[in-house]
N, C-alpha and C positions, 0 to 999 in steps of 0.2 A: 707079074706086071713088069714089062720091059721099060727102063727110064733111060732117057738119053741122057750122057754127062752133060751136066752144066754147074755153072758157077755156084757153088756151095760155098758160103763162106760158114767162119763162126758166128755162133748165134750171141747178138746182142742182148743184153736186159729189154722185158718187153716182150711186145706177143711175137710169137716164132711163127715163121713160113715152112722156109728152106734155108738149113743150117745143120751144122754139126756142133751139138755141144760138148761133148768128148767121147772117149774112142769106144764107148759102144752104144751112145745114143744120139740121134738124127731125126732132124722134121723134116718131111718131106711134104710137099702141097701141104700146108697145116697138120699133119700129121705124126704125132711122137711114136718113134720105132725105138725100139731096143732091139739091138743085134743077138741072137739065140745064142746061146752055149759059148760065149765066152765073157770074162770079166775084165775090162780095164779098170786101169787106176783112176781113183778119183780127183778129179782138180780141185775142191775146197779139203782141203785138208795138211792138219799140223806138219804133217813129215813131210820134209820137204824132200827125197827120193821119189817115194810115193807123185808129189806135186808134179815135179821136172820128168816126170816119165806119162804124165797123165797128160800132159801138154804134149808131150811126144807123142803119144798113140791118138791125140785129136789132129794134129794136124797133119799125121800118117792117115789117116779117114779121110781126110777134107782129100789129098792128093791123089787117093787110090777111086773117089767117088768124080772125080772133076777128069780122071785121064781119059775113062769111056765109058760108053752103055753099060748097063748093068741089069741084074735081074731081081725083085724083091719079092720071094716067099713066104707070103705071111703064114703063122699058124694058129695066132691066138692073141688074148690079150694077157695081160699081167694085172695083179694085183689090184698096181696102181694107175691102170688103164690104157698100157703103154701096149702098140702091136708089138708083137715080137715076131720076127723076122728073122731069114737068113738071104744075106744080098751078096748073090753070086757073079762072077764076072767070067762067061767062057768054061761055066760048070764048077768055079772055084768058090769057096766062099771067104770074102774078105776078112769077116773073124779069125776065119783060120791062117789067112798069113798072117792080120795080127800078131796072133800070137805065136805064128812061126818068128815072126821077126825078134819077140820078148817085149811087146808092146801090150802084151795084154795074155791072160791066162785061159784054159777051160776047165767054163764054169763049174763047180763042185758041186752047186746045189746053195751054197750060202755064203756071202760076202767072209774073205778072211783077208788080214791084213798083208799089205803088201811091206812096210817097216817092220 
């Protein structure tokens, strides 16, 4: 599904639209996406590294979804209900500069600490 860029901001407390919560989950038309095969850092959490780089990789998302179109392939749900996705732009996919930039990792298979 091709989506044209628009205003995404961060997602307030409350029911979600279109927002980006951190750097690799996103609602789109009411929809909660998790970005496939990679992990960012989480924003509620003790270590503050961890924090200041989780902030960094959300609002690296929010700039890289708002420059242009983009492309969102879903493939399944998750566990906890979340599509998972890979959202490409020009055949690229954003995960992967992610974590080219060190904004975020790929995925292992299971959460390991970033501190």
């Amino acid at each position: 599904m091709l989506m044209l860029a628009s205003a995404l901001a961060i997602c307030a407390p409350g029911p979600r639209d279109h927002c980006v919560h951190d750097g690799d989950t996103v609602w789109i038309e009411g929809e909660k996406i998790r970005l496939q095969h990679i992990d960012a850092p989480e924003l509620n959490i003790a270590c503050v590294y961890e924090r200041e780089l989780a902030l960094q990789a959300r609002d690296r998302l929010i700039a890289l979804l708002n420059t242009d179109s983009f492309e969102i392939a879903r493939t399944a749900k998750d566990r906890y209900g979340r599509t998972l996705a890979v959202i490409n732009r020009g055949g690229r996919s954003l995960g992967d500069q992610l974590v080219e930039e060190g904004l975020a990792r790929t995925w292992s298979g299971r959460r390991e600490p970033w501190c």
